[in-house]
N, C-alpha and C positions, 0 to 999 in steps of 0.2 A: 885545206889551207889553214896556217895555223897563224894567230895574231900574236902579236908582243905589244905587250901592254908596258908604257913609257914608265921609268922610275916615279919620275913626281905621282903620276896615275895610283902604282901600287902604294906610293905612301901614301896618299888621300884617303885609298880605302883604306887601309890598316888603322890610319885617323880614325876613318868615318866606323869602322869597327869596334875601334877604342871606348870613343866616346858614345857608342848603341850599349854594348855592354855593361860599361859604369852607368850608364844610366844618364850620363848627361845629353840633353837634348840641346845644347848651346853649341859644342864642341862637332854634335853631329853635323846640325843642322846647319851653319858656317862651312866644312867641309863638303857635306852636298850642294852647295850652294857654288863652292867651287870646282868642285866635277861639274857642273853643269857650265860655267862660263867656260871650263876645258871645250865642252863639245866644237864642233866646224861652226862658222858663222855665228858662235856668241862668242868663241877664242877674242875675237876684238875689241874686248871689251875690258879683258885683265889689265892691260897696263893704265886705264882708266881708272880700273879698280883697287891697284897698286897706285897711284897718284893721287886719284881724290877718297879711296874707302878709309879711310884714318879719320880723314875730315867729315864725310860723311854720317861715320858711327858713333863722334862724338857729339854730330847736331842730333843725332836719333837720342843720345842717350842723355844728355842734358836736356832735350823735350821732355823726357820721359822722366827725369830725375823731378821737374818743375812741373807736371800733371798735379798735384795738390795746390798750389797757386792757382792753375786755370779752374779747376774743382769747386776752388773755394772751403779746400780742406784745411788751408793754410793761409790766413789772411793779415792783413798789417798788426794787427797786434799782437800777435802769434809773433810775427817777424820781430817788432819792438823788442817784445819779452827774452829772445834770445840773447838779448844784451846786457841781460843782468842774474842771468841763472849760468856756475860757474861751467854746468856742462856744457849749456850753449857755447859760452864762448871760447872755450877748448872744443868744440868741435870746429866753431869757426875757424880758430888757429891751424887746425889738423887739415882742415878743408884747403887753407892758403899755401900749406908745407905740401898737401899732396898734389894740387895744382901746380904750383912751381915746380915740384921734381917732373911733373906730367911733363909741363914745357921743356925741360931740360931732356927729358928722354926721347920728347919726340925730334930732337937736336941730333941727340948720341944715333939714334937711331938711323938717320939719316946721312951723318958726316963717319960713321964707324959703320958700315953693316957687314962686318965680320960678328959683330954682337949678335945681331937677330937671329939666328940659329939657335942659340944658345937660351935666346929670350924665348922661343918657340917653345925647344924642347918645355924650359921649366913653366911655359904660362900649360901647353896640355897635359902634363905632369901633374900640375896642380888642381887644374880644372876636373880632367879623369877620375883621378884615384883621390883627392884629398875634397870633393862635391864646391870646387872655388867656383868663383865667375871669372870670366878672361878680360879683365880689365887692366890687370898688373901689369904687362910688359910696357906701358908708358913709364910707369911711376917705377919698375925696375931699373930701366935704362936713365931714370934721372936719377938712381941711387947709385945707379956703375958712372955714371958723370962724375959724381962726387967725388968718386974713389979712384978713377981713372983720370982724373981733371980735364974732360972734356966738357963741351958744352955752353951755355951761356949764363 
């Protein structure tokens, strides 16, 4: 008896191959992570995971961005002092520019998803071969708003 293994299936792996290969464990392990909700009886769980994992990975990752704060690696004066060393506050700026375009992408992204393919290929493109983190396609999709005049 011979099996066929579904399209999305085979792209998962050649993902989950991609990213074993280059060496990214970010890329793999995100992709195992969805062969595994493929399985029978966790399947019920994707469109959860398409609904709320956006929202989800941005509370994981602004916990995780704010771990020196709970640490006490980074305490109120630290914070004051950002406000008068010229890096600080150009990072602040960059911080508020890349937040907004976040908003704005997670906009395009929603009201446009003929884009999302596109945002896919180039966030494991990037992630793969060039050692990025897959953070981009928020702050991409607020950059194709800009240019494409969608969004808020």
């Amino acid at each position: 008896m011979t099996h066929i293994i579904d399209a999305s299936l085979a792209l998962l792996l050649i993902l989950a191959a991609l990213g074993y290969f280059s060496g990214n464990n970010t890329v793999t392990a995100a992709v195992l992570i969805l062969i595994i909700f493929k399985l029978p009886y966790v399947n019920t769980a994707l469109p959860w995971l398409e609904r709320k994992g956006l929202f989800v990975g941005i509370i994981i990752l602004t916990a995780a961005v704010m771990v020196p704060l709970a640490t006490g690696k980074i305490n109120i004066n630290t914070l004051l002092h950002s406000f008068i060393e010229w890096h600080s506050l150009l990072a602040i700026a960059i911080g508020i520019l890349v937040s907004w375009l976040g908003a704005r992408g997670a906009t395009v992204m929603t009201t446009t998803p003929s884009l999302v393919p596109g945002l896919i290929i180039g966030t494991v493109i990037g992630v793969a071969l060039f050692k990025g983190i897959p953070v981009g396609p928020l702050i991409a999709a607020g950059m194709i708003s800009l240019i494409i005049g969608k969004g808020h």
